[in-house]
C-alpha positions as CSV (number, residue, x, y, z in Angstrom):
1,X,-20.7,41.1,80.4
2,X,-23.4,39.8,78.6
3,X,-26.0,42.0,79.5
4,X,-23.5,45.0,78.9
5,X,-23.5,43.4,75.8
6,X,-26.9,43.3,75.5
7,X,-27.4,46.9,76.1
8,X,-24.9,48.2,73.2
9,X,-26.8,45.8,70.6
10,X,-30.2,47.4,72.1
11,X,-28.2,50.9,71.6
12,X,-26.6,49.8,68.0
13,X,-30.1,48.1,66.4
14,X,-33.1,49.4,68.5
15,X,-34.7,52.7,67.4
16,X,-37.4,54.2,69.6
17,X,-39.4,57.5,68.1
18,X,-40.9,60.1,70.1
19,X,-44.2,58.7,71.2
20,X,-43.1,55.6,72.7
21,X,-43.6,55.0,76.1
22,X,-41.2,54.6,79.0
23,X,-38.2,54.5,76.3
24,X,-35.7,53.6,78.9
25,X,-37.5,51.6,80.6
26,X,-37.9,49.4,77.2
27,X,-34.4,50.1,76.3
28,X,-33.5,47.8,79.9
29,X,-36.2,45.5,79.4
30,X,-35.2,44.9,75.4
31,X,-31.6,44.2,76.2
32,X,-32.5,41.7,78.7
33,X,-34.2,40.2,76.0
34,X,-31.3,40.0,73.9
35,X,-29.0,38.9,76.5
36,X,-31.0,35.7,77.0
37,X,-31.0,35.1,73.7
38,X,-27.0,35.7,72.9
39,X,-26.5,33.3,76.2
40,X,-29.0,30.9,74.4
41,X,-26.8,30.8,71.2
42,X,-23.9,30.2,73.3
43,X,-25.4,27.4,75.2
44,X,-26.9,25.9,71.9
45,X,-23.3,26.2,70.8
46,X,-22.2,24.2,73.3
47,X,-24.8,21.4,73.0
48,X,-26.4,22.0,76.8
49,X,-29.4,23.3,75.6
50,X,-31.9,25.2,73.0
51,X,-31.4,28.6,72.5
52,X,-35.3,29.1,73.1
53,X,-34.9,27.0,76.6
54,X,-33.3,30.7,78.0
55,X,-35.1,32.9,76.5
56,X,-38.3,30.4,77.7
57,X,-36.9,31.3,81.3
58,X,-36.7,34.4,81.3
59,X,-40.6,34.7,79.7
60,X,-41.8,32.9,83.1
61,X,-41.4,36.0,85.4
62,X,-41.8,35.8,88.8
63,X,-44.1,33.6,91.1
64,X,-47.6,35.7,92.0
65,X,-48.6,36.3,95.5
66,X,-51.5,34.1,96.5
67,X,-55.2,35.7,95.3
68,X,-57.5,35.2,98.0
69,X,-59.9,35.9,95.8
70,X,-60.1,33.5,92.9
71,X,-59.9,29.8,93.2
72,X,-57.0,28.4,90.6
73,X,-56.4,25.4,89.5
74,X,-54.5,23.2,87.0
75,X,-55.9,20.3,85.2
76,X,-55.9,18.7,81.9
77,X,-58.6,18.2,79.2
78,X,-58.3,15.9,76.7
79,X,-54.3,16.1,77.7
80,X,-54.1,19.7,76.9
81,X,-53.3,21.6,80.3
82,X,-55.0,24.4,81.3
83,X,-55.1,26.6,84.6
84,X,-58.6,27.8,85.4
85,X,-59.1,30.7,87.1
86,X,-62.5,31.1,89.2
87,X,-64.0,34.3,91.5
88,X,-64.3,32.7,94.7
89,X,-67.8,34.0,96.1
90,X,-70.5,31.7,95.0
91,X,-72.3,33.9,91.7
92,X,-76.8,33.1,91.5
93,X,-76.1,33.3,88.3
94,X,-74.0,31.9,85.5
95,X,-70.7,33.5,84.8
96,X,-68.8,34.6,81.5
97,X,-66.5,32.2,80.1
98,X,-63.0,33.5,79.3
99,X,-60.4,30.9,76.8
100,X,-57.3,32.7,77.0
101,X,-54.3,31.5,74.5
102,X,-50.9,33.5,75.4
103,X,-48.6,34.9,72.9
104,X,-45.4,33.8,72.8
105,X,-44.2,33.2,68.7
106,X,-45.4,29.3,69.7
107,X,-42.2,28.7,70.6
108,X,-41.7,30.4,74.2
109,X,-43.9,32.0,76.9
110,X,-46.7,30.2,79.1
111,X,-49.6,30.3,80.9
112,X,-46.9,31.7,83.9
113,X,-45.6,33.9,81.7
114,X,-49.8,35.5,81.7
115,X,-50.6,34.8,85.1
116,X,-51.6,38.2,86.4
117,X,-53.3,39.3,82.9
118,X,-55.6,36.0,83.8
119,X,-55.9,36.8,87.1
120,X,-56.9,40.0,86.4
121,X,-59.0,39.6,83.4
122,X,-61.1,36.9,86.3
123,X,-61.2,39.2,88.9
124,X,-62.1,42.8,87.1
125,X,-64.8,40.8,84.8
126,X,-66.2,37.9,87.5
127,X,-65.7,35.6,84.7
128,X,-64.2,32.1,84.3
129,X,-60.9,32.3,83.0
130,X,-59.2,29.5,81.0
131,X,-55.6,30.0,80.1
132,X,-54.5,27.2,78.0
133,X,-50.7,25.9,77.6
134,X,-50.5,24.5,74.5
135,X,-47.6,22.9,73.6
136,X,-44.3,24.9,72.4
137,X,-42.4,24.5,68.7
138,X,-40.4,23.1,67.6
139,X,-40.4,20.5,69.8
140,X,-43.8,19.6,69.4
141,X,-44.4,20.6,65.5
142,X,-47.0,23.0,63.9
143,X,-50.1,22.4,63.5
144,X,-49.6,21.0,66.9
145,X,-50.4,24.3,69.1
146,X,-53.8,24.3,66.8
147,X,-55.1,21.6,68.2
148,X,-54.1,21.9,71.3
149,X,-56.3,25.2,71.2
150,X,-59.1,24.0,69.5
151,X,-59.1,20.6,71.9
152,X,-59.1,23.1,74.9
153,X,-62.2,24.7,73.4
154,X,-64.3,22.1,72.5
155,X,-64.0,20.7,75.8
156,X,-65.1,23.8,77.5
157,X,-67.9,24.1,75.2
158,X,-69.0,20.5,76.2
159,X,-68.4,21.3,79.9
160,X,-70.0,24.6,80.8
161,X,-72.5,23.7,83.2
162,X,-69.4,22.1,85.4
163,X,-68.1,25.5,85.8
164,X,-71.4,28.2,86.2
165,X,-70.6,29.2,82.5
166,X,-73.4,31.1,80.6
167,X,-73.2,29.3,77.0
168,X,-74.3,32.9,75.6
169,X,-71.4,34.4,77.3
170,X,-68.2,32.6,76.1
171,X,-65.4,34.8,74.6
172,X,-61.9,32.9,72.8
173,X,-59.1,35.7,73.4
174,X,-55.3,35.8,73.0
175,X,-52.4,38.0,72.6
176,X,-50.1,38.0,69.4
177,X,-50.1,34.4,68.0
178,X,-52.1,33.8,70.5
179,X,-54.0,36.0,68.9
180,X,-54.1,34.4,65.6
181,X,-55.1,31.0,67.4
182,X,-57.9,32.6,68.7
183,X,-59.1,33.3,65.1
184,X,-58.6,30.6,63.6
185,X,-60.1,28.4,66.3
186,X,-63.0,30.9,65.7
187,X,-62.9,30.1,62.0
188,X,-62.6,26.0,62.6
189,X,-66.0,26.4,65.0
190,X,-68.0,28.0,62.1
191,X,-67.7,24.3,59.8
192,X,-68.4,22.0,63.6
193,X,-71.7,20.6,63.5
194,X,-70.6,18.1,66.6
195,X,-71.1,20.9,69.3
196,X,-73.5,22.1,71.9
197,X,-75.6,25.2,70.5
198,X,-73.2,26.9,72.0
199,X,-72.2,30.4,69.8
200,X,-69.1,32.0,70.7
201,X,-70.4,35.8,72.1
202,X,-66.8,37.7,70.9
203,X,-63.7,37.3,70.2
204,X,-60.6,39.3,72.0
205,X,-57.8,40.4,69.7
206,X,-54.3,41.9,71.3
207,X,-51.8,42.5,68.5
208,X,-52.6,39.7,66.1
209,X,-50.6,38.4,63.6
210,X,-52.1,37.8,60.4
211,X,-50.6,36.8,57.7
212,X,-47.7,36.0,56.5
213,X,-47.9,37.0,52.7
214,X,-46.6,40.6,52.9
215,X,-43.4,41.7,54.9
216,X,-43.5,45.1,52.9
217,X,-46.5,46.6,54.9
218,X,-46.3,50.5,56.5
219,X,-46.0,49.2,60.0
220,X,-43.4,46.7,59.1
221,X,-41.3,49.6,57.5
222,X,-42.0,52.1,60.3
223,X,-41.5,49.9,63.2
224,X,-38.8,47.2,62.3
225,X,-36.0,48.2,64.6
226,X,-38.8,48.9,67.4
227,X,-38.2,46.5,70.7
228,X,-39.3,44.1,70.9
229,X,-40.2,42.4,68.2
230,X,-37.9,43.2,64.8
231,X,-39.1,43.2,61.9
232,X,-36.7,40.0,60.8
233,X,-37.2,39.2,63.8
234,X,-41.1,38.1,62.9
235,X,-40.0,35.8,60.2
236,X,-37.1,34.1,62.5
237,X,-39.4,33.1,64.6
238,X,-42.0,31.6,61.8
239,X,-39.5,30.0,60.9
240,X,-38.4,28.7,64.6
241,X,-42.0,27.3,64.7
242,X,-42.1,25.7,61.5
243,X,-38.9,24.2,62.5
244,X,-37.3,25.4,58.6
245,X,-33.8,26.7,58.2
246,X,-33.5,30.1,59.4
247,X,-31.0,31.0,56.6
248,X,-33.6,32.3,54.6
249,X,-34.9,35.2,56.6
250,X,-34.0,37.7,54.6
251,X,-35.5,36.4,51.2
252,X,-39.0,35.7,52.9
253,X,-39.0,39.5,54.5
254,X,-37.7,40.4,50.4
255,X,-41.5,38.6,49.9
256,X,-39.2,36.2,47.8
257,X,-41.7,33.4,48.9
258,X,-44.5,34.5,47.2
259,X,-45.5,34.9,43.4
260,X,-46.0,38.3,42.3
261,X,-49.2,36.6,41.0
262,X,-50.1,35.7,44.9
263,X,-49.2,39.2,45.9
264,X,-51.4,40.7,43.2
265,X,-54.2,38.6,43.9
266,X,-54.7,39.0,47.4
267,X,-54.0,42.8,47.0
268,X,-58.0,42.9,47.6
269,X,-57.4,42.0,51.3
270,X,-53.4,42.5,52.0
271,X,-52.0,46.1,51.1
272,X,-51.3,49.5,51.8
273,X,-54.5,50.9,50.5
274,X,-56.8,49.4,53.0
275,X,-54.5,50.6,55.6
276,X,-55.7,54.7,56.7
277,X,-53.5,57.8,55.5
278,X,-52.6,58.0,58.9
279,X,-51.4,55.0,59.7
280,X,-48.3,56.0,57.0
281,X,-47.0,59.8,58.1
282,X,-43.9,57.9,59.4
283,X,-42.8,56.8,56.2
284,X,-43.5,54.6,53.5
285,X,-42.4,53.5,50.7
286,X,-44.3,50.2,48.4
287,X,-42.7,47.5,47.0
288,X,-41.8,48.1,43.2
289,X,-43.3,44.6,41.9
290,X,-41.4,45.1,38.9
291,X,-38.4,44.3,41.1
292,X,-39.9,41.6,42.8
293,X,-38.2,38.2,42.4
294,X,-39.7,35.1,43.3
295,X,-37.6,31.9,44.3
296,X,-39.5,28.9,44.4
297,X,-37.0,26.9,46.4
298,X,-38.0,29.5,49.3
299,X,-41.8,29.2,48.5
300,X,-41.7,25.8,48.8
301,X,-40.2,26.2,52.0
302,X,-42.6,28.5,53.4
303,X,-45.8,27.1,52.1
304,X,-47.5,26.5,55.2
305,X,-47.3,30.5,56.2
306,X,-49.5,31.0,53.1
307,X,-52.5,28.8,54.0
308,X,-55.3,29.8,56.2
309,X,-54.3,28.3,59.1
310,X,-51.3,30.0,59.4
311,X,-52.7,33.5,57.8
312,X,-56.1,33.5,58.6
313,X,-56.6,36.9,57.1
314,X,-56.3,35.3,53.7
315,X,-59.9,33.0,54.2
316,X,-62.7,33.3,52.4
317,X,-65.7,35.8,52.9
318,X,-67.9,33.1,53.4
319,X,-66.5,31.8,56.8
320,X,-65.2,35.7,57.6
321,X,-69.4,36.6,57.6
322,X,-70.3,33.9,60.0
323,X,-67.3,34.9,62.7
324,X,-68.7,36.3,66.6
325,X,-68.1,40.1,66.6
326,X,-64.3,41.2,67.4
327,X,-62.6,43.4,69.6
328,X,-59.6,44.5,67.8
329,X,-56.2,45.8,69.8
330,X,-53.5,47.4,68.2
331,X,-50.3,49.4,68.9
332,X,-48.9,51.9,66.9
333,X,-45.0,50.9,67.4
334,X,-45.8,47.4,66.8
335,X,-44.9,45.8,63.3
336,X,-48.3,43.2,63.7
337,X,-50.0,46.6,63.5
338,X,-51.1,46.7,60.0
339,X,-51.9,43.3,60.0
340,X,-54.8,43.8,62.9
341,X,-56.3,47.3,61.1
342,X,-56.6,44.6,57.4
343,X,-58.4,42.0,59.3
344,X,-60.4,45.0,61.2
345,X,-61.3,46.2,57.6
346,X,-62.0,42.5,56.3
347,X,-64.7,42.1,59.3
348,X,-66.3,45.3,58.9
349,X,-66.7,44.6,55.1
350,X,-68.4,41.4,56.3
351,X,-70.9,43.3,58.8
352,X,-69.3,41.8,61.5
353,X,-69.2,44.6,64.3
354,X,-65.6,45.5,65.3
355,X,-64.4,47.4,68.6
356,X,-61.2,48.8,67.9
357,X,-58.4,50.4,70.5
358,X,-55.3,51.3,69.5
359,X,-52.6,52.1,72.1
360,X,-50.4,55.1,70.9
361,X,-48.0,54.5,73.2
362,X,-47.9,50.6,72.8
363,X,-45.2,48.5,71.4
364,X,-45.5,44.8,70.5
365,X,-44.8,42.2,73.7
366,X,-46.1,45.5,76.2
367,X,-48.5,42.8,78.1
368,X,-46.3,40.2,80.1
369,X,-44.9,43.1,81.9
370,X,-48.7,43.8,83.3
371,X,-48.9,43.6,86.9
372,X,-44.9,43.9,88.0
373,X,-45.6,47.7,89.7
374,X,-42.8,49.9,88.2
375,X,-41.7,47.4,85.9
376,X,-44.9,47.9,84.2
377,X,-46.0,50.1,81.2
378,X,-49.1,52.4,81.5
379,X,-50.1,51.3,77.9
380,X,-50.8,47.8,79.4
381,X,-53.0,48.6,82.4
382,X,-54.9,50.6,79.8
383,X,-55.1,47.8,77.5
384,X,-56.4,45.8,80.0
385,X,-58.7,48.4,81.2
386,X,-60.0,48.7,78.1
387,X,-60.5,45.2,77.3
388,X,-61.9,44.5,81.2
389,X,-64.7,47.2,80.1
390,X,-65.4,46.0,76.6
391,X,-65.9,42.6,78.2
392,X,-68.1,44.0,81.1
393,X,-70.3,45.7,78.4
394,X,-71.3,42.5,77.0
């Protein structure tokens, strides 16, 4: 009953354009989504467990077969766990290094959840693959999964040699917030003086999130019924992490929580105008300012999406200038979309050398499903592809 219920909500909310791929395919996949999530609320309700613990459980997939070809292992550095995956014949020379950080809103998903992305990103590149399982919010409170990360990191840095890892050669990559702890663990590194001479080669971007100044942006118009991941869906789940009061959703995606002053002065790097003409044939329609109403009990509230940690979009030239080159993934149903083509533009503007992909066909969340035969999407084995060849190339 609750998945029937699941599917009329997914029928009811969801809207899917012509261009998306495997609509129905989505359409079953979304309202299993949302039927762990309504049988969450109901279990939440009845004080057995979170409402993220279900939805947690149905993130984790299925066990993978055995790879007689890599060598995988869990252990923990500096009590950060981490599952590192290894080609098993014996390489003359040193390998790449791989530091994978899953999506997941920081609140669900795992390094289960990306087991055959890491698996495959090992396999298809020979490389040393580190996928790191940071600890989940709320329980364990922002800035928590931060450091996690950027412990993770620094210990590989310090331990290279212990796993056949060219120094030259070591990329930080994530998906979605993973995505946007990859960045800023990039942007930390450029103030470390403590560390090997070690300089990160690139870093891997699979649709980031950003920042979290401007809910009024083309791809959050165009795409905010688009499974999976709503457009007030985005700011729930900011919220979720910061463990705040999820009342407020709808002010934040109103862009109540910033100052018209903020909005205008970061208009330079967050807007509509950096984003290409073609990027806004769906539909778009800008915020009237005029209209705009600030509420500082909300800003207060939401301070801590507004600093660079949180929208690393927003930092200063003089670290964006020092960062490794990118590559850059988007998807054009995605809401995060516009948010990965303003930090594209920010790099470039900072000679930092950019390889871009956008999937057409993509949609926000496309990646976990990699590797289950017809469950899969074609846009994620080209994703991968695409990313297994950028890789190669370096």
């Amino acid at each position: 009953m609750l998945f029937v219920w699941g599917i009329c909500y997914d029928l009811y909310r969801s809207e899917l354009p012509p261009g998306l791929g495997q609509p129905l395919k989505l359409r079953v996949l979304h309202s299993l989504v949302v039927t762990a999530f309504i049988l969450g609320k109901i279990l939440e309700k009845l004080n057995i467990c979170s409402d993220l613990r279900v939805l947690r459980l149905l993130l984790e997939g299925l066990p993978a077969w055995k790879d007689s070809n890599l060598l995988i292992k869990d252990v923990q550095w500096d009590e950060v766990p981490v599952r590192i995956y290894q080609p098993k014949p014996i390489s003359a020379s040193k390998r790449k290094g791989i530091l994978y950080f899953h999506g997941g809103a920081g609140t669900t998903a795992s390094i289960n959840s990306f087991e055959r992305v890491c698996r495959y990103l090992s396999r298809e590149t020979n490389s040393v693959v580190v996928s790191v399982d940071y600890r989940l919010a709320p329980e364990h409170p922002y800035p928590g999964q931060y450091w996690d990360c950027l412990n993770a990191t620094v210990y590989f840095l310090k331990n290279l040699e212990s796993y056949n890892v060219d120094p030259a050669h070591v990329i930080i990559s994530g998906d979605s917030c993973g995505a946007n702890f990859t960045t800023v663990i990039c942007q930390m590194l450029v103030s470390r003086k403590d560390l090997p001479k070690v300089k990160i080669r690139a870093q891997v971007l699979i649709y980031p999130g950003f920042q979290g100044l401007d809910f009024y942006l083309p791809s959050y118009q165009q795409n905010h019924s688009i499974p999976i991941l709503f457009r007030d869906r985005v700011v729930y789940f900011c919220l979720r992490y910061l463990n705040k009061d999820t009342s407020i959703v709808e002010d934040v995606l109103e862009n109540c929580h910033v100052t018209r002053d903020m909005l205008l002065k970061y208009r330079k790097w967050v807007s509509a105008d950096h984003i290409p003409k073609e990027f806004k044939t769906r539909g778009y329609k800008p915020q009237d300012l005029t209209l705009h109403k600030f509420k500082p009990e909300v800003h207060e509230i939401m301070k801590p999406i507004l600093e660079t940690r949180f929208s690393p979009l927003l930092a200063e030239d003089a670290i964006i200038c020092q960062l490794p080159e990118a590559f850059i993934l988007t998807c054009e149903f995605d809401v995060l979309r516009d948010d990965g083509l303003l930090y594209k533009k920010r790099l470039e503007d900072n000679g930092i050398r950019v390889t871009w992909y956008h999937s057409e066909d993509g949609f926000h969340g496309v990646l976990p499903a990699f590797g289950y035969g017809i469950f899969a999407f074609p846009a994620a084995k080209k994703m991968m592809d695409t990313i297994v060849s950028y890789i190669n190339a370096l």
